[in-house]
C-alpha positions as CSV (number, residue, x, y, z in Angstrom):
1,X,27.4,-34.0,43.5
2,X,27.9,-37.2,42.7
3,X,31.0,-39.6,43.0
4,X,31.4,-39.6,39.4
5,X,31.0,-35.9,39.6
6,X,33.8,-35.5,42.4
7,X,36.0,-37.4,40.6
8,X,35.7,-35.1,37.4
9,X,36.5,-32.3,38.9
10,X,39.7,-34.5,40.6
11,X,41.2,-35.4,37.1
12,X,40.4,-31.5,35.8
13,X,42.5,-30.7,38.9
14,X,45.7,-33.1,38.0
15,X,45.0,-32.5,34.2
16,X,44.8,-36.3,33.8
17,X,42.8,-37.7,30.7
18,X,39.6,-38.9,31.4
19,X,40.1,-41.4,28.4
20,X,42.8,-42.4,30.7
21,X,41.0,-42.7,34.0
22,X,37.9,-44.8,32.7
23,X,36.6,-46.7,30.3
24,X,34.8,-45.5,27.5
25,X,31.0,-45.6,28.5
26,X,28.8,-47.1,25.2
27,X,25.3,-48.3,26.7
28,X,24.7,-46.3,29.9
29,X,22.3,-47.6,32.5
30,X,19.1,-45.8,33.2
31,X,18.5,-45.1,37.0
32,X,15.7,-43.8,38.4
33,X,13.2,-41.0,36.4
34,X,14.4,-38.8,33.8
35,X,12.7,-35.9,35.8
36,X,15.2,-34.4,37.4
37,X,17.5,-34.5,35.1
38,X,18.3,-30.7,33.2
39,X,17.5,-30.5,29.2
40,X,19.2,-27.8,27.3
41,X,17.8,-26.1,25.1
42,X,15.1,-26.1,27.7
43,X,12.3,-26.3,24.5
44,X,12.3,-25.0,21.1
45,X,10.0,-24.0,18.0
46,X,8.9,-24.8,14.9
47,X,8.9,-23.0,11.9
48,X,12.7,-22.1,12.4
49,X,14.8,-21.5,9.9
50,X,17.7,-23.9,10.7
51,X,15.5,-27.2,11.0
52,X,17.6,-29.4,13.5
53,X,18.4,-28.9,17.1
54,X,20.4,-30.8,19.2
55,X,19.1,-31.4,22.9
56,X,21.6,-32.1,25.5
57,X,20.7,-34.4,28.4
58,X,22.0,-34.4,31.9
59,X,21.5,-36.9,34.3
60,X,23.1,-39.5,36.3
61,X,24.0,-42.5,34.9
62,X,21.3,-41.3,31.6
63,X,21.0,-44.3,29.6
64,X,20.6,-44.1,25.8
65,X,21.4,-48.0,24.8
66,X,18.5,-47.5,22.5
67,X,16.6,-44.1,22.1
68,X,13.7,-43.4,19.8
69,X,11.8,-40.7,18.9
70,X,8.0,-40.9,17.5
71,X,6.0,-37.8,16.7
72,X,4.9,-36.5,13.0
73,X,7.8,-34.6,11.7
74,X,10.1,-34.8,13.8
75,X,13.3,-37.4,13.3
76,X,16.4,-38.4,15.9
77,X,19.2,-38.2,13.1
78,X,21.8,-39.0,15.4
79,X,22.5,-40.4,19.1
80,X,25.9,-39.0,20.6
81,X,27.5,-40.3,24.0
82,X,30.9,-38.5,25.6
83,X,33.2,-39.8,28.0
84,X,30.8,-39.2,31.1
85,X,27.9,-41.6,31.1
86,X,25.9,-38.7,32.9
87,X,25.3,-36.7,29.6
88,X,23.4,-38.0,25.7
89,X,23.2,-35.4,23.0
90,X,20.3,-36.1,21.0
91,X,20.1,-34.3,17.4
92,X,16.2,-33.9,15.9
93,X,15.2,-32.9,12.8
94,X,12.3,-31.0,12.6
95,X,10.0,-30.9,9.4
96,X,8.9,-27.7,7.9
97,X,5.5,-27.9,8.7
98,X,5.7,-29.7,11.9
99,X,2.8,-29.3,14.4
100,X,3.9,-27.7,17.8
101,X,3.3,-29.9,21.0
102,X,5.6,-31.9,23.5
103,X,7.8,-35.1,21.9
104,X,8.0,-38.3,23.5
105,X,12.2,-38.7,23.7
106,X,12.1,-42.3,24.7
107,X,14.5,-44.1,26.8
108,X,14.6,-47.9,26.6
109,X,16.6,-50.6,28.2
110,X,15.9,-54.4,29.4
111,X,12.3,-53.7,27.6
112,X,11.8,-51.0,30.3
113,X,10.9,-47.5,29.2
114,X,10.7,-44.0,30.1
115,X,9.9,-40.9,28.1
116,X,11.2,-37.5,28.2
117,X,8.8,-34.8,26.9
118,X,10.7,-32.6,25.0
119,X,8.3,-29.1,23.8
120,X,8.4,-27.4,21.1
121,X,6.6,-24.0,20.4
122,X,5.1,-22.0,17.9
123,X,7.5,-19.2,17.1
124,X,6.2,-15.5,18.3
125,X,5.3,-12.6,16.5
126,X,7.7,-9.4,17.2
127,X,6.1,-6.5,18.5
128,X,9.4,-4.6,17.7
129,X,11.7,-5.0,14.6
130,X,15.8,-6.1,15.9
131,X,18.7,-3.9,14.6
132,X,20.4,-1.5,15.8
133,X,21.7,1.8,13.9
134,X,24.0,5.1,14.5
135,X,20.6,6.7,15.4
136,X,20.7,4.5,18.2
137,X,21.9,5.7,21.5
138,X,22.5,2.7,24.2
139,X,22.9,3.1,27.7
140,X,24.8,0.5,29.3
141,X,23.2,-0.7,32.8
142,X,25.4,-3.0,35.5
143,X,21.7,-4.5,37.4
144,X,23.7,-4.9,40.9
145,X,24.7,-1.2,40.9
146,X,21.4,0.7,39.7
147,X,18.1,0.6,41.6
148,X,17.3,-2.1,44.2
149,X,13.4,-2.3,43.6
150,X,13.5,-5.4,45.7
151,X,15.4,-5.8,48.8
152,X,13.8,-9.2,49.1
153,X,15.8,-11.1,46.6
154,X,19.2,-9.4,47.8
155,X,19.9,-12.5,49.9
156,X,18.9,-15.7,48.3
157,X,19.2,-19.2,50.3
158,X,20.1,-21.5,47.3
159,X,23.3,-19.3,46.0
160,X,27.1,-19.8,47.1
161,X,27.6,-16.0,48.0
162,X,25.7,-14.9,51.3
163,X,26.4,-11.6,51.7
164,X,24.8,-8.1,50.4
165,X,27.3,-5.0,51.0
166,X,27.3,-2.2,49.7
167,X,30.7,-0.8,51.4
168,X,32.7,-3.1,49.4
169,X,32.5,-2.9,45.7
170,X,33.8,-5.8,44.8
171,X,30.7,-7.5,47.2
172,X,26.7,-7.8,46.0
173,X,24.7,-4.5,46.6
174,X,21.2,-5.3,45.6
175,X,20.1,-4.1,42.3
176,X,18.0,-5.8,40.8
177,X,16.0,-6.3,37.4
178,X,12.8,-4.6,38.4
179,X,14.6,-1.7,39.2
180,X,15.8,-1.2,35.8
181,X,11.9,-1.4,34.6
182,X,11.0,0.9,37.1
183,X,13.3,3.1,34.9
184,X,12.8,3.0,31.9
185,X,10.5,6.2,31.8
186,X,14.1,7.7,32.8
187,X,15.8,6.4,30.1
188,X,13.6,7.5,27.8
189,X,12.9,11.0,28.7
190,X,17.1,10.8,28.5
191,X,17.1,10.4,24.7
192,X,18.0,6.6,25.5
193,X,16.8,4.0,22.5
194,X,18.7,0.5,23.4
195,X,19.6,-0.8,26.6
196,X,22.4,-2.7,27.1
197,X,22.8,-5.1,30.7
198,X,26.2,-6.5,31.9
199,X,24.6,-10.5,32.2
200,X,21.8,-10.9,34.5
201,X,22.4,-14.5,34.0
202,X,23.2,-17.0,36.9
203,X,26.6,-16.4,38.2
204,X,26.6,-18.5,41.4
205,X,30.1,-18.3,42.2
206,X,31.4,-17.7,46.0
207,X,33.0,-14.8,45.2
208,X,32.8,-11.7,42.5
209,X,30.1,-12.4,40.6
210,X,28.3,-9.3,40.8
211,X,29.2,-8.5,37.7
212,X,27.6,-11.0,35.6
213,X,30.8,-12.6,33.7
214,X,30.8,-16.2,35.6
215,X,27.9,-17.6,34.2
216,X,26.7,-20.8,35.6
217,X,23.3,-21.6,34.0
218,X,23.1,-19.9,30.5
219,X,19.2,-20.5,30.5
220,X,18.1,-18.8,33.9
221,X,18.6,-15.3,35.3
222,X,20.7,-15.0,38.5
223,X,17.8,-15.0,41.2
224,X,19.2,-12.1,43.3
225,X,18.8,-9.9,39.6
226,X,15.3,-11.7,38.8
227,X,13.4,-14.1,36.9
228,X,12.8,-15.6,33.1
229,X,9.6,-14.0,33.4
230,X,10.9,-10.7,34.6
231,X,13.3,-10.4,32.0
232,X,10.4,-11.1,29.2
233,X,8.7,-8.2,31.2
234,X,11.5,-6.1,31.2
235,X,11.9,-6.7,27.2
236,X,7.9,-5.9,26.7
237,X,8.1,-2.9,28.8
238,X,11.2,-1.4,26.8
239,X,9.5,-2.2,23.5
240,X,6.3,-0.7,24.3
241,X,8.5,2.4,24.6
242,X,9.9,1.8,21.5
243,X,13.1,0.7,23.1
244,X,15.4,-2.1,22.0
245,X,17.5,-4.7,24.2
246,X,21.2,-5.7,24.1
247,X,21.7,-9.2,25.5
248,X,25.5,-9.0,27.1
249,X,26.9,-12.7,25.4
250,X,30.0,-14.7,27.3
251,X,31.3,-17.2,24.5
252,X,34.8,-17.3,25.9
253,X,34.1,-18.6,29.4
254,X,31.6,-19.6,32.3
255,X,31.9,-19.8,36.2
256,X,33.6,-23.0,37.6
257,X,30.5,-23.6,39.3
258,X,28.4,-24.0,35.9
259,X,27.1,-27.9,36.1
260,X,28.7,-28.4,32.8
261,X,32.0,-27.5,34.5
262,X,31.4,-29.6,37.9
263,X,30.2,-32.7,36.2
264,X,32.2,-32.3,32.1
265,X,31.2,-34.0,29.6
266,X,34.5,-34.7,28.0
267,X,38.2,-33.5,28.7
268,X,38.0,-31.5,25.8
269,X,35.0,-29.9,26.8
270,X,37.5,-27.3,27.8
271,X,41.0,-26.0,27.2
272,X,43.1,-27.7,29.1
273,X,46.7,-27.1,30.3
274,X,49.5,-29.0,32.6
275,X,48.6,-26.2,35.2
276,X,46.5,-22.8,35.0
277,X,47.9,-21.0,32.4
278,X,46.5,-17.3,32.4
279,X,45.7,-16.2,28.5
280,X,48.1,-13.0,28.0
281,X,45.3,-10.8,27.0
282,X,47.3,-10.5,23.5
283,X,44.7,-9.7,21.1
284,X,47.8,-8.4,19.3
285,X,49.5,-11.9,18.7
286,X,46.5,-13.3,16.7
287,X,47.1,-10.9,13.6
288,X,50.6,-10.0,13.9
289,X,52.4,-11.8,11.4
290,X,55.8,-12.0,13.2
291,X,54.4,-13.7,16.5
292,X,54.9,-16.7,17.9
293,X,52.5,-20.0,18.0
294,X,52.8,-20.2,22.0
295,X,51.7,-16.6,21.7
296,X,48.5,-16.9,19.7
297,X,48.0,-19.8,21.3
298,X,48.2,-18.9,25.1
299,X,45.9,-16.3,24.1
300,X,43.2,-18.2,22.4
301,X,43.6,-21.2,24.9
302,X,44.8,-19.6,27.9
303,X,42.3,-19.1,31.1
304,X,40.9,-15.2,31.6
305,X,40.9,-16.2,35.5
306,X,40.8,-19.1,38.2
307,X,37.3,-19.2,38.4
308,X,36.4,-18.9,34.2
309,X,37.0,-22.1,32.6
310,X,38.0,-21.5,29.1
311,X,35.6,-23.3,27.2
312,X,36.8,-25.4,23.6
313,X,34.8,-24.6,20.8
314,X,37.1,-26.3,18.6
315,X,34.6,-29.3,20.2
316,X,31.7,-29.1,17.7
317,X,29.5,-30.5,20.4
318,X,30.9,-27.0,22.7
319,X,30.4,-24.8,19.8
320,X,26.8,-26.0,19.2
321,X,25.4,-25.7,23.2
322,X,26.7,-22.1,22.6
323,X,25.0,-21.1,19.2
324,X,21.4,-22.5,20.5
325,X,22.0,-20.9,23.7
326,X,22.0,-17.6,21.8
327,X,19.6,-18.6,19.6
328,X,17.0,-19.3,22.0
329,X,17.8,-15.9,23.8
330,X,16.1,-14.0,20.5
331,X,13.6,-16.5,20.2
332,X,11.4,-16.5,24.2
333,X,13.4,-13.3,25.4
334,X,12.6,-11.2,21.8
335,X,15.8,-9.4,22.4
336,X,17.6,-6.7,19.9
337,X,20.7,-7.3,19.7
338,X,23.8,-8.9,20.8
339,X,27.3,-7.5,22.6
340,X,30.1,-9.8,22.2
341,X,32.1,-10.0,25.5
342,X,35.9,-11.0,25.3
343,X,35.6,-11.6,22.0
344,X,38.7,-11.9,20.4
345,X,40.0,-14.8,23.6
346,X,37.9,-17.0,21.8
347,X,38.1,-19.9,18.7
348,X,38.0,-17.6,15.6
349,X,36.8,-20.2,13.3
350,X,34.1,-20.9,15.4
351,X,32.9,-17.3,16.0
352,X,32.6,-16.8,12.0
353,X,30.1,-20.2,12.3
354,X,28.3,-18.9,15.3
355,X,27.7,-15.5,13.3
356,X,26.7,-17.0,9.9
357,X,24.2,-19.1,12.0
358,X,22.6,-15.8,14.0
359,X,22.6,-14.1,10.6
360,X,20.9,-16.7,8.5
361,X,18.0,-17.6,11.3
362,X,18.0,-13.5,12.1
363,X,19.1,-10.8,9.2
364,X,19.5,-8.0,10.3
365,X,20.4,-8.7,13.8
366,X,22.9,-6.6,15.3
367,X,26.1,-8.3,16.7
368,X,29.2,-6.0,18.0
369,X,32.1,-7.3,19.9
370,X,34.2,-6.0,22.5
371,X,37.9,-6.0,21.2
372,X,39.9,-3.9,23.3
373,X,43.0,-2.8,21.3
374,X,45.3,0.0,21.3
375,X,45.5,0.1,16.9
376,X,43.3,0.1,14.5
377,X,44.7,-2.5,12.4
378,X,44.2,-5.0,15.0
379,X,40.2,-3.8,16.0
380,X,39.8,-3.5,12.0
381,X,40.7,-7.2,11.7
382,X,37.3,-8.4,13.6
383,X,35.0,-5.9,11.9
384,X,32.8,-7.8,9.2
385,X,33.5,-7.1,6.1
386,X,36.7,-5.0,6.1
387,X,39.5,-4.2,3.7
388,X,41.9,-6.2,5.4
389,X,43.6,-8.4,3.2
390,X,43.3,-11.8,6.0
391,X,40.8,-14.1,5.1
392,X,39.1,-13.8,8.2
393,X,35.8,-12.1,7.6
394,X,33.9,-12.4,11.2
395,X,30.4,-11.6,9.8
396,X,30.2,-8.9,12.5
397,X,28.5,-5.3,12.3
398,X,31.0,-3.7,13.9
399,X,33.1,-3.7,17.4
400,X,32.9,-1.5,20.8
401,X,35.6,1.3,19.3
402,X,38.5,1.3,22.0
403,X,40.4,3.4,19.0
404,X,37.9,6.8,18.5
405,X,37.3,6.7,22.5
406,X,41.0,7.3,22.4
407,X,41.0,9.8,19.9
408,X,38.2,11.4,22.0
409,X,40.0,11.7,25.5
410,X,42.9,13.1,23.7
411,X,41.2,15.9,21.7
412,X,39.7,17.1,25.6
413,X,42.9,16.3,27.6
414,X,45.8,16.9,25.1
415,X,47.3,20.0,23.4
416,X,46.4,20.9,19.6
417,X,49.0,19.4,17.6
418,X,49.4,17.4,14.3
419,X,49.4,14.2,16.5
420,X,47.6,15.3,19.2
421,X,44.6,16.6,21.1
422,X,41.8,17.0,17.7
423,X,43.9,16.3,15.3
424,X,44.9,12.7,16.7
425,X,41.0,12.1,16.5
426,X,40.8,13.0,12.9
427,X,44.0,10.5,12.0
428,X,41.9,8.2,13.8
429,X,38.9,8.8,11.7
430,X,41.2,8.9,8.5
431,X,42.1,5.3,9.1
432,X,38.2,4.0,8.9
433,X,38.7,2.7,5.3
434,X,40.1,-0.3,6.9
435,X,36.5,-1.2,8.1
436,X,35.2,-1.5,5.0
437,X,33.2,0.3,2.4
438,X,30.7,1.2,5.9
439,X,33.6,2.6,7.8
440,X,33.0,2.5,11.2
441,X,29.1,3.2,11.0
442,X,28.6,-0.1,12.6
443,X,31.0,0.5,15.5
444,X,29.9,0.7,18.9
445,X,31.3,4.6,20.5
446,X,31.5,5.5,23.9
447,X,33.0,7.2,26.5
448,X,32.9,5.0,29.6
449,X,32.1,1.8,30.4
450,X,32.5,-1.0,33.3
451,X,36.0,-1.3,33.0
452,X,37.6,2.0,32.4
453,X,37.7,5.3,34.2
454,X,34.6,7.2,34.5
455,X,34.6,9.7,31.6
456,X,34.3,13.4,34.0
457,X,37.4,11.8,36.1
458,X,39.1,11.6,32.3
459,X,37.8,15.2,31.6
460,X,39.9,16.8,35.0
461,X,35.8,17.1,36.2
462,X,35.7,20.2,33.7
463,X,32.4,20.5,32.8
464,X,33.6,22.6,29.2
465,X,35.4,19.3,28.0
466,X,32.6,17.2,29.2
467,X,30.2,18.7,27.1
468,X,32.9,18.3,23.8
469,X,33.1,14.8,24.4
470,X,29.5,14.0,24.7
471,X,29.3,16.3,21.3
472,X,31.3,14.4,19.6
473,X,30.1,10.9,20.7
474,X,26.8,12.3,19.9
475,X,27.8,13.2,16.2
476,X,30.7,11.2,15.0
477,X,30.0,8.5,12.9
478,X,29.3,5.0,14.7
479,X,26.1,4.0,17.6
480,X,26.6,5.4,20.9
481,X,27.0,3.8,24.2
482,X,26.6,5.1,27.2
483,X,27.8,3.9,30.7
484,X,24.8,4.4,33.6
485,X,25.4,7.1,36.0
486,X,27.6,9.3,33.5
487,X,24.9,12.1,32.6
488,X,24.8,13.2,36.1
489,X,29.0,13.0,37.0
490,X,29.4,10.2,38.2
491,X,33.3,9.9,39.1
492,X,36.2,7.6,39.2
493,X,39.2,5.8,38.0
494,X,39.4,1.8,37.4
495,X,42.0,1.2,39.8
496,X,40.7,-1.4,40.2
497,X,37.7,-1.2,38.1
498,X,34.7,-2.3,40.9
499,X,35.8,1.6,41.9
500,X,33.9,2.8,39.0
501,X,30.8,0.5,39.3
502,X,29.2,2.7,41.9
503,X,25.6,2.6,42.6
504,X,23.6,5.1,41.5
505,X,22.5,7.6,43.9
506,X,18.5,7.5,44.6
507,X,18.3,3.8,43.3
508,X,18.6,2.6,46.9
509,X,15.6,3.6,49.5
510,X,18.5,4.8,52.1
511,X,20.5,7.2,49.4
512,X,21.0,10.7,51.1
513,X,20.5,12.2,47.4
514,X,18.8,11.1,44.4
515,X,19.6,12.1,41.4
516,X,17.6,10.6,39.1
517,X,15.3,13.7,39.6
518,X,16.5,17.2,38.8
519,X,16.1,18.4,42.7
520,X,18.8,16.0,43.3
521,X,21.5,17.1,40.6
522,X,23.8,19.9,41.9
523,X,23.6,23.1,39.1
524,X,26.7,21.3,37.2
525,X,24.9,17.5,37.1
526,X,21.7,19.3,35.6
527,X,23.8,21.3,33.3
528,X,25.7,17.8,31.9
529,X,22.3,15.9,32.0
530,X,20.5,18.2,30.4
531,X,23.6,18.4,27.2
532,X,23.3,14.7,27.1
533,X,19.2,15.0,27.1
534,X,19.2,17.0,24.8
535,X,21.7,16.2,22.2
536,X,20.1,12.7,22.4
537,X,16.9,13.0,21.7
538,X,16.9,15.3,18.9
539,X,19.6,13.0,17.2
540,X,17.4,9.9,16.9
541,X,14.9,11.9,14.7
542,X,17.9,12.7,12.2
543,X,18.8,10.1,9.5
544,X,21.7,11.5,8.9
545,X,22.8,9.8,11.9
546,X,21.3,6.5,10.4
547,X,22.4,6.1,7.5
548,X,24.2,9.5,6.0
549,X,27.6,10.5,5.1
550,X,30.3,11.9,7.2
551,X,32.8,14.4,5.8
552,X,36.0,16.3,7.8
553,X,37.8,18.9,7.0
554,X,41.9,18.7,8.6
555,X,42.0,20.3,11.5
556,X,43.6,23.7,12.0
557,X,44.1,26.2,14.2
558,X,42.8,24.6,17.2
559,X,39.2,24.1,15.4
560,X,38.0,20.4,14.0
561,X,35.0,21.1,11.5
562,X,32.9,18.2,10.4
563,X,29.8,17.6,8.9
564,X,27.0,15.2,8.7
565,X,24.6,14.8,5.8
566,X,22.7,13.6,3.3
567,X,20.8,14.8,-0.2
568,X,18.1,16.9,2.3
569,X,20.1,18.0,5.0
570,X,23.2,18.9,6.8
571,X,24.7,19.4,10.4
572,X,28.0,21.2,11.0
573,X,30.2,20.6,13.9
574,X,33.2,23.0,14.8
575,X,35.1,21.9,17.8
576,X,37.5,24.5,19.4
577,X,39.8,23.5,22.3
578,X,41.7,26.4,22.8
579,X,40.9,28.6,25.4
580,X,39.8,31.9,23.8
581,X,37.1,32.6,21.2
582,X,37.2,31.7,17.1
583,X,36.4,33.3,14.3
584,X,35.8,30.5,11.8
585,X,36.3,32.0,8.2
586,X,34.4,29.1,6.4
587,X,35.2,29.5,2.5
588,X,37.3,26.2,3.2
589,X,34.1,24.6,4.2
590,X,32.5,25.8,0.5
591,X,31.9,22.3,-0.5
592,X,29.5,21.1,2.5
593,X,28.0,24.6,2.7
594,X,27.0,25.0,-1.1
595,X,23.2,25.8,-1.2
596,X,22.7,27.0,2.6
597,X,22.5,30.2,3.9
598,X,21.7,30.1,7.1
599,X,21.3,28.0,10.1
600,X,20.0,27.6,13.8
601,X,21.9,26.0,16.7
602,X,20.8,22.6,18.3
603,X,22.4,23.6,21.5
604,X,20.8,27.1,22.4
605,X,18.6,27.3,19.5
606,X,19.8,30.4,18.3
607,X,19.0,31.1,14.4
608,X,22.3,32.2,12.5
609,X,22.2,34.6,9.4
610,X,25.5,35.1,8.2
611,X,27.5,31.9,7.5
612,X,31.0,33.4,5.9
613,X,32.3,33.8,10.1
614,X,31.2,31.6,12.7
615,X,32.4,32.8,16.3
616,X,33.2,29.5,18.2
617,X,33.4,29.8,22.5
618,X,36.6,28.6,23.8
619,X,36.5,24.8,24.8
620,X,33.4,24.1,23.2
621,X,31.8,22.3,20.2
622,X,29.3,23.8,18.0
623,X,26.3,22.3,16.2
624,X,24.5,23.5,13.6
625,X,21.8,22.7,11.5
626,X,22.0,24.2,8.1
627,X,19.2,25.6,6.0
């Protein structure tokens, strides 16, 4: 670090102005070669939509008292300098039908010159068209916790954090990139159509970065995960295998070892408080019309942790870095689709700009974001679209649904009642007009996840209201997610919630058991695998999972009936969590069952005759396709 860069980081510390601290920098002095200095966007392309970029440069003492910029099509509209004479941000304009090759940045001062190539590309063909929709079915992977195909890069000399173990898990354990490829036949075979990766991104922080939430380079993997080229490999494998990718996207926050955060560019590259101020995880406060400014704005502004700097997009330079960051993501990486982490902590103006912009250089690109809300009112707010009378409309397809996962755990862990157990799940799914005229088709379902309890712990470990609960995440409306490890039991509460990142068992050479293969799965793993297996895979060949119609009948007598269709075809769902056998007179049903007289069972494949009584097991869902 340098002694400019030491004595950023000392006024962040004492919150003191840098305006206030040192002059104003105009003309910078050039020192030494451009080479080693870091360019971000690293390159870009022609051909693209939006036709400008803006390239931020950062190097010591950078000098930009005159820069010019001289090939065909391509002109430097604008030259801007910060507070810190170590960074230039240089906007180009880039002409329709620009020829693709490396432009000469030049740097001149005192009639001395140097010249930074800047590349752009021609834009790729895809081999696979982006989007994801409810006949999707994502499986969400943390890298450091599935297979460790290389024990080579577990340890890497140039990163903070020297330690692999796996006793600990809140410490490194090895996984690694090319262990998910190695995988992806399983996956497959699972029913699985999208993966989704916590961020395999840099996160070279001392401590607790295995998860992938401190990034410090937003334009290199973390080496102890993989490589650039690795990921591209990882994205061409899953596509030949007609699988999509979820890039896991940090807008909120980085690592306070990013190089952006050891060496700012400006004070208001971040927020910036008297002392740390921890947000109040409020996503409440920003649509509640009684709260209190300090409120929505210690959530918006305030700090998820110590070591996350919470990043200003109010700073149009800030909000810029972030949109090309993405941006470039879908353009070398080819990547599906986008998961929004912490979505709601930050700048709401400037996440309706960052989605118009993916939207109009992408349509059709899938965005969802993590809002995690107890109320439906408050997740309906960030759904695009949605009949919420705010003015905010986010441009998003949907969000991960905290509310039906909670409708789910109580229908398999709560009594039948008006209010409870199924019937709380269908007030839930009454409530989806506020979405919009889609409902909640665009939501995100799931039953676990990195940071809540593992779903079997939530189902006592019964296997009966397991298999509901995969049922209905299988065949409500919405795309579902799934959380690595679940289809074979994997167990646990988040307290704290490393206790439910476990590895998975056979993705480590030493494992005593793996159960990736069936002769690893005790009879009750096989028996919850193989419900998951096979309820996945025939789902993705239905439309009416991609695009038909949901409709629910209120829920009586212990049984929740529902149906999914469209003009050619139907599928019946009757849910009974009592524990003794139904007889389900279905004259109430006459409407969705008008024109079929018969029908054969996805789960056991059995053909039914007579549809006037169906006999439902206790604790059980039914599903039936209707002919």
């Amino acid at each position: 670090m340098t002694e400019f860069s030491a004595a950023i980081i000392t006024f962040t510390n004492r919150n003191v102005s840098m305006k206030k601290c040192m002059s104003l920098v105009v003309v910078c002095l050039l020192l030494g070669s451009l080479l080693a200095q870091k360019v971000y966007p690293p390159h870009w392309w022609v051909g693209m939509r939006q036709q400008e970029v803006q390239v931020m440069i950062h190097r010591t003492d950078v000098a930009a008292s005159e820069v010019r910029v001289d090939y065909p099509g391509v002109t430097l509209l604008r030259t801007t300098f910060v507070e810190n004479p170590n960074y230039v941000f240089c906007d180009l304009s880039i002409a329709e039908n620009t020829a693709p090759g490396k432009v000469p940045i030049l740097f001149t001062r005192n009639g001395q010159s140097e010249v930074l190539e800047y590349e752009l590309k021609y834009r790729e063909a895809r081999s696979l068209a982006y989007g994801l929709d409810g006949s999707d079915f994502i499986y969400l992977i943390m890298p450091d916790r599935f297979v460790n195909e290389n024990p080579g890069n577990d340890i890497v000399s140039t990163t903070l954090e020297q330690e692999v173990n796996r006793g600990y898990n809140n410490k490194r354990h090895g996984g690694d990139l090319l262990g998910v490829i190695g995988k992806l036949d399983y996956l497959k075979d699972l029913g699985v159509t999208a993966t989704w990766l916590t961020p395999p991104l840099e996160n070279n922080q001392p401590l607790y970065s295995y998860h992938g939430y401190a990034i410090t380079n937003h334009y290199a993997l973390d080496p102890r995960i993989g490589d650039n080229e690795q990921y591209r490999l990882y994205v061409d494998e899953s596509h030949k295998r007609g699988m999509q990718v979820v890039f896991d996207v940090v807008l909120n926050h980085v690592g306070d070892q990013h190089a952006f955060i050891r060496d700012l560019p400006s004070a208001d590259w971040l927020n910036q408080w008297d002392g740390f101020t921890r947000t109040n995880y409020r996503t409440s406060a920003l649509v509640d019309m009684y709260a209190s400014p300090s409120d929505r704005e210690r959530m918006t502004n305030g700090w998820f942790d110590t070591q996350m700097p919470d990043l200003n997009q109010r700073n149009p330079l800030v909000a810029k870095y972030l949109i090309q960051w993405c941006i470039w993501w879908i353009e070398e990486m080819q990547i599906d689709a986008f998961r929004l982490d912490t979505y709601s902590y930050a700048d709401q103006d400037f996440l309706t700009e960052w989605a118009i912009a993916i939207n109009n250089e992408y349509p059709g690109f899938t965005e969802f974001a993590e809002v995690w809300v107890n109320g439906k009112g408050v997740q309906g707010y960030y759904n695009g679209n949605n009949n919420l009378k705010t003015g905010v409309n986010t441009h998003l397809d949907g969000v991960l649904d905290f509310d039906l996962y909670w409708g789910i755990i109580k229908s398999i862990t709560e009594p039948f009642g008006w209010e409870q157990g199924t019937g709380n799940l269908y007030l839930r799914l009454v409530q989806d007009y506020m979405y919009g005229d889609n409902g909640g088709a665009g939501n995100v379902t799931f039953l676990g996840n990195h940071d809540i309890d593992r779903f079997y712990s939530m189902a006592g470990e019964d296997i009966q209201k397991y298999k509901i609960g995969v049922t209905l995440l299988l065949t409500l409306r919405g795309i579902p997610q799934w959380f690595y490890g679940d289809e074979v039991l994997l167990t646990n509460f988040a307290n704290p919630m490393d206790t439910v990142r476990v590895d998975f068992p056979g993705g480590w050479k030493a494992d005593a058991s793996n159960k990736f293969a069936a002769a690893g799965r005790t009879a009750t793993e096989q028996e919850a695998f193989q419900h998951v297996r096979k309820l996945a895979n025939w789902r993705k060949t239905h439309p009416v999972f991609a695009d038909g119609k949901t409709m629910h009948y209120v829920p009586e007598n212990n049984i929740y009936v529902y149906f999914r269709y469209n003009d050619d075809y139907s599928v019946m769902v009757l849910v009974n969590t009592s524990d003794e056998w139904k007889p389900v007179e279905t004259k109430r049903f006459n409407t969705s069952l008008a024109g079929y007289t018969k029908a054969r069972s996805v789960i056991d494949e059995t053909v039914i005759t007579d549809l006037s009584v169906l006999q439902v097991a206790p604790m059980s869902a039914m599903v039936i396709e209707l002919e």
